[in-house]
PyMOL CGO cylinders between C-alpha atoms (Angstrom):
from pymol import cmd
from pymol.cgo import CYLINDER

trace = [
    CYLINDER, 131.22, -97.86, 143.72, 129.71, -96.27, 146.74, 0.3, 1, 1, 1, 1, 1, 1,
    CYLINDER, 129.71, -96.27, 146.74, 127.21, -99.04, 147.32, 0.3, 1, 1, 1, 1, 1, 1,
    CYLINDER, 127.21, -99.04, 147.32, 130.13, -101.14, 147.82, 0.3, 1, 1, 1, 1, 1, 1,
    CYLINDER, 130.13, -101.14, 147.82, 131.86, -98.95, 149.81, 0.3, 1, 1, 1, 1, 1, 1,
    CYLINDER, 131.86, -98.95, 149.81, 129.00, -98.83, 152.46, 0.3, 1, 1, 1, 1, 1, 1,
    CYLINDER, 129.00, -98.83, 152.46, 128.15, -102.31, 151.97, 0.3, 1, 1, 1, 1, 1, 1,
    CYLINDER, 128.15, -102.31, 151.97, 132.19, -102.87, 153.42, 0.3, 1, 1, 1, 1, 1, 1,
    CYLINDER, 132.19, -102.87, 153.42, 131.32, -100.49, 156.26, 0.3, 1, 1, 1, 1, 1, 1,
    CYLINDER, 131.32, -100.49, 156.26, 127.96, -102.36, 156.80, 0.3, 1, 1, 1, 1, 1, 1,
    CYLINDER, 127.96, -102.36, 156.80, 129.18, -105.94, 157.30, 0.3, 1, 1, 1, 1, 1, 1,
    CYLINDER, 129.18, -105.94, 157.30, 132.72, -105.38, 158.43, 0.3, 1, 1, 1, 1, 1, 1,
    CYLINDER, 132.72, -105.38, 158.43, 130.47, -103.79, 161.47, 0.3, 1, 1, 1, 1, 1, 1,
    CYLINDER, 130.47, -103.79, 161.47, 128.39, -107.11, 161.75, 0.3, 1, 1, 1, 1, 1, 1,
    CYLINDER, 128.39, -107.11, 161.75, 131.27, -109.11, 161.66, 0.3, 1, 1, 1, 1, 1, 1,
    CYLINDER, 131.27, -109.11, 161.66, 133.08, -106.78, 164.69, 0.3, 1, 1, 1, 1, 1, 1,
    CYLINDER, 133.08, -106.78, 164.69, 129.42, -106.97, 166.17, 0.3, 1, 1, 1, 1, 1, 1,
    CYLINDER, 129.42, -106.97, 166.17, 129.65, -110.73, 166.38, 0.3, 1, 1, 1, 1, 1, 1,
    CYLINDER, 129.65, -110.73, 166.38, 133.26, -110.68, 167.81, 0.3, 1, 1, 1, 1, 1, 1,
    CYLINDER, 133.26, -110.68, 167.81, 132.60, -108.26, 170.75, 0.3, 1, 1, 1, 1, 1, 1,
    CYLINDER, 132.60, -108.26, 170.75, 129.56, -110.13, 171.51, 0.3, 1, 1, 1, 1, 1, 1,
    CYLINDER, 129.56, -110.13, 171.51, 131.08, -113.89, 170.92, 0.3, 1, 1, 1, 1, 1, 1,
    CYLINDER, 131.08, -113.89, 170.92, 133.68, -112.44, 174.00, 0.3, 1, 1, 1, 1, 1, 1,
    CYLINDER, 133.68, -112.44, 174.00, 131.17, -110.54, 176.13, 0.3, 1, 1, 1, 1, 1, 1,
    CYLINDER, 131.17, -110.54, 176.13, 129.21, -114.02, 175.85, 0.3, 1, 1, 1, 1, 1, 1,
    CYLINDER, 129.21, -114.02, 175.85, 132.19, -116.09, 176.45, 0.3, 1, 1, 1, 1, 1, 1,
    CYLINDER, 132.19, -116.09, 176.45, 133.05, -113.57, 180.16, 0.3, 1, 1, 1, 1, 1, 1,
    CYLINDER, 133.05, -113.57, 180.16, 129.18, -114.02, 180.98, 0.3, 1, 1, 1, 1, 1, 1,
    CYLINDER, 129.18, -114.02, 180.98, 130.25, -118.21, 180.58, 0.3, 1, 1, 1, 1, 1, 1,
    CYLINDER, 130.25, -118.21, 180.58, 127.84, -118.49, 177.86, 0.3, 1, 1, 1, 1, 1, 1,
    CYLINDER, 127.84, -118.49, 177.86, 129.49, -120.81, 175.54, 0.3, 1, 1, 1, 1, 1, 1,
    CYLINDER, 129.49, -120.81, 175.54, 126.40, -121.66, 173.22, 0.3, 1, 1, 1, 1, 1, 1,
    CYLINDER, 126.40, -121.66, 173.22, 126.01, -117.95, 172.47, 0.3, 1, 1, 1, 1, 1, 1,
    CYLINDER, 126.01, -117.95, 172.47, 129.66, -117.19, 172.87, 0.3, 1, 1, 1, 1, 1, 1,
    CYLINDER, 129.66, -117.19, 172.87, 130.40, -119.74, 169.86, 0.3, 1, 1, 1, 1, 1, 1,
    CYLINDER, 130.40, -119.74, 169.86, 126.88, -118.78, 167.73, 0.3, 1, 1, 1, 1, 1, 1,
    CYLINDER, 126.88, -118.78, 167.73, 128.58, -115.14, 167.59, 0.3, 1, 1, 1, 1, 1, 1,
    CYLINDER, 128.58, -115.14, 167.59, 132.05, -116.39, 166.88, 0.3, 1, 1, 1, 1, 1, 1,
    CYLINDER, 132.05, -116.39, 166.88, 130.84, -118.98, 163.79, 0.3, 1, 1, 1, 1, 1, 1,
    CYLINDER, 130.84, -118.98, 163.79, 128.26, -116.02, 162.43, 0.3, 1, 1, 1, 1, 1, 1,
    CYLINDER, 128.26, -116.02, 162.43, 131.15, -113.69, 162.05, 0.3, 1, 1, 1, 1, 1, 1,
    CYLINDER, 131.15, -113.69, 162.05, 134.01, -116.06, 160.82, 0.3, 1, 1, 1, 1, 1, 1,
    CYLINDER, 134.01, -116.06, 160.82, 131.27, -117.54, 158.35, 0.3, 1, 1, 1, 1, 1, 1,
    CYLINDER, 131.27, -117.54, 158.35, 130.05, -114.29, 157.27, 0.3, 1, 1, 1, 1, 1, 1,
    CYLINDER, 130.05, -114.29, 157.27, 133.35, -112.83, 157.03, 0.3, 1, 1, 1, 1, 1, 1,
    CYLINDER, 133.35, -112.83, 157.03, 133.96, -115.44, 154.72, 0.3, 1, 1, 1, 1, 1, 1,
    CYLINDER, 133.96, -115.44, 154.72, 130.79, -115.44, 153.00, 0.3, 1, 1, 1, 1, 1, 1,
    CYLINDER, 130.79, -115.44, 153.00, 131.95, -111.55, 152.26, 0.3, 1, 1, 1, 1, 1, 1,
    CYLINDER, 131.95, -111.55, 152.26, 135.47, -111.75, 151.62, 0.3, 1, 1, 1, 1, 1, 1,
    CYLINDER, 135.47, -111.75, 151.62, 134.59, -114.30, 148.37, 0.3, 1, 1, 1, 1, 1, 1,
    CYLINDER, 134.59, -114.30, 148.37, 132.08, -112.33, 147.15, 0.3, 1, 1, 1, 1, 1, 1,
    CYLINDER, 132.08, -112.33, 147.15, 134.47, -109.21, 147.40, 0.3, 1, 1, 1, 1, 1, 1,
    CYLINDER, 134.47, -109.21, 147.40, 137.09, -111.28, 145.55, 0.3, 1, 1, 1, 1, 1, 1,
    CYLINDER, 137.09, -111.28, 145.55, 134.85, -111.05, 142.58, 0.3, 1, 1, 1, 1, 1, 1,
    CYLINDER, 134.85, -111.05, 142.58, 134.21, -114.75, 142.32, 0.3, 1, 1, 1, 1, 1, 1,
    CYLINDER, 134.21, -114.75, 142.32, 130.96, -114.16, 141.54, 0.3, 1, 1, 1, 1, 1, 1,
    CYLINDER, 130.96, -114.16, 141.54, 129.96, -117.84, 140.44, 0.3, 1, 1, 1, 1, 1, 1,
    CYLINDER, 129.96, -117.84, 140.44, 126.47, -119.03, 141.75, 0.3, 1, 1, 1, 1, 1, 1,
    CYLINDER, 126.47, -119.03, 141.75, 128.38, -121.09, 144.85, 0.3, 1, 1, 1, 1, 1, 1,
    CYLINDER, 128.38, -121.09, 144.85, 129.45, -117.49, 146.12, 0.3, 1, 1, 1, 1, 1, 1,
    CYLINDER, 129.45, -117.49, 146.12, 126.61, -115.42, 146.12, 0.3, 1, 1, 1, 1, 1, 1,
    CYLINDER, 126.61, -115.42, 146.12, 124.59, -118.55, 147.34, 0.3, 1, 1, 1, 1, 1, 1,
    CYLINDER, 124.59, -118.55, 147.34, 127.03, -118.55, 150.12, 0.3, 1, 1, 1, 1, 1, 1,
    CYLINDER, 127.03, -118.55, 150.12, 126.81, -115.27, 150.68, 0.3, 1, 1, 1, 1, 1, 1,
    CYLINDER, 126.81, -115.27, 150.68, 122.69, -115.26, 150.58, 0.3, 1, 1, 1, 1, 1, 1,
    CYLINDER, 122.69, -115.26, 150.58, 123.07, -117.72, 152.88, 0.3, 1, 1, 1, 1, 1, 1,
    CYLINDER, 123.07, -117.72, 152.88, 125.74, -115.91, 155.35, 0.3, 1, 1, 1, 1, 1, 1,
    CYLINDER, 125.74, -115.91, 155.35, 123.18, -112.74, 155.20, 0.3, 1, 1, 1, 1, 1, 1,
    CYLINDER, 123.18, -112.74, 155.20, 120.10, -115.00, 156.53, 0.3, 1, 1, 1, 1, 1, 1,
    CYLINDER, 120.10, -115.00, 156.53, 122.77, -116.03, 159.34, 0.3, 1, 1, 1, 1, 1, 1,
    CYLINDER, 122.77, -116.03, 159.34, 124.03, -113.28, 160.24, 0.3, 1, 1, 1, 1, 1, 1,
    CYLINDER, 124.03, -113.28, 160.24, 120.24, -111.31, 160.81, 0.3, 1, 1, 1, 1, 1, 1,
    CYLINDER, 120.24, -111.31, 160.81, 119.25, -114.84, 162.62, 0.3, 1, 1, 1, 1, 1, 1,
    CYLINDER, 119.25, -114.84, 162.62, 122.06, -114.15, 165.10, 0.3, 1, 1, 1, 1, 1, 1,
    CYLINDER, 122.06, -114.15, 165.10, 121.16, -110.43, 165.38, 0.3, 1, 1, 1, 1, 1, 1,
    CYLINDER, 121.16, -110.43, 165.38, 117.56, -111.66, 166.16, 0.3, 1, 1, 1, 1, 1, 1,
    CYLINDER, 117.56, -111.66, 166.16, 118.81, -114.47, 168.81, 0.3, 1, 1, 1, 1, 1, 1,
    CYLINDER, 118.81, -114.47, 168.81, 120.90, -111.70, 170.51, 0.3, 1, 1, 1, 1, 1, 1,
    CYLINDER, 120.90, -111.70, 170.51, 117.91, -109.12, 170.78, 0.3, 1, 1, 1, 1, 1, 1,
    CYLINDER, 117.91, -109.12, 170.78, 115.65, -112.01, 171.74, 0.3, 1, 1, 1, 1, 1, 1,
    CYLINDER, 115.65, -112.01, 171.74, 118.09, -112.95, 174.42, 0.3, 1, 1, 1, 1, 1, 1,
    CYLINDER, 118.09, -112.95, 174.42, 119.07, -109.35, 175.46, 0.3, 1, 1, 1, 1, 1, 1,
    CYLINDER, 119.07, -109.35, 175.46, 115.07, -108.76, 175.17, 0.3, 1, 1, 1, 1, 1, 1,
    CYLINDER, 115.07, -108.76, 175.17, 115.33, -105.41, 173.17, 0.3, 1, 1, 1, 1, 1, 1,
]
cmd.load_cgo(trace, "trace")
């Protein structure tokens, strides 16, 4: 149960990470990175929100394997771009 619990904490943080960055992208006029952020966090929201349903079935988790290697490929593009 707690593993879940921080797991929610976790990635509802990504997904408000990619949000506040999609629209501090989108002031800057920076549509490429503006929409990268947006799509990560609607897609991994997604991703998580199945999963959390308890689906479960190999298409979900896939999905949501796939939505993790997204979401730390847009953390890396941001760092790489913000040069941290």
């Amino acid at each position: 149960m707690g593993t879940l619990v921080a797991g929610t904490i976790g990635f509802s943080g990504l997904i408000a990470a990619c949000l506040v960055i999609a629209a501090h992208y989108r002031s800057l006029g920076r549509r490429t990175y503006a929409r990268l952020s947006l799509v990560t966090g609607i897609l991994f929201f997604a991703a998580f929100a199945g999963l959390s349903a308890g689906a479960g079935s190999r298409p979900t988790i896939i999905a949501f394997d796939i939505a993790v290697v997204l979401g730390w490929s847009w953390l890396t593009a941001v760092c790489v771009d913000k040069r941290v």
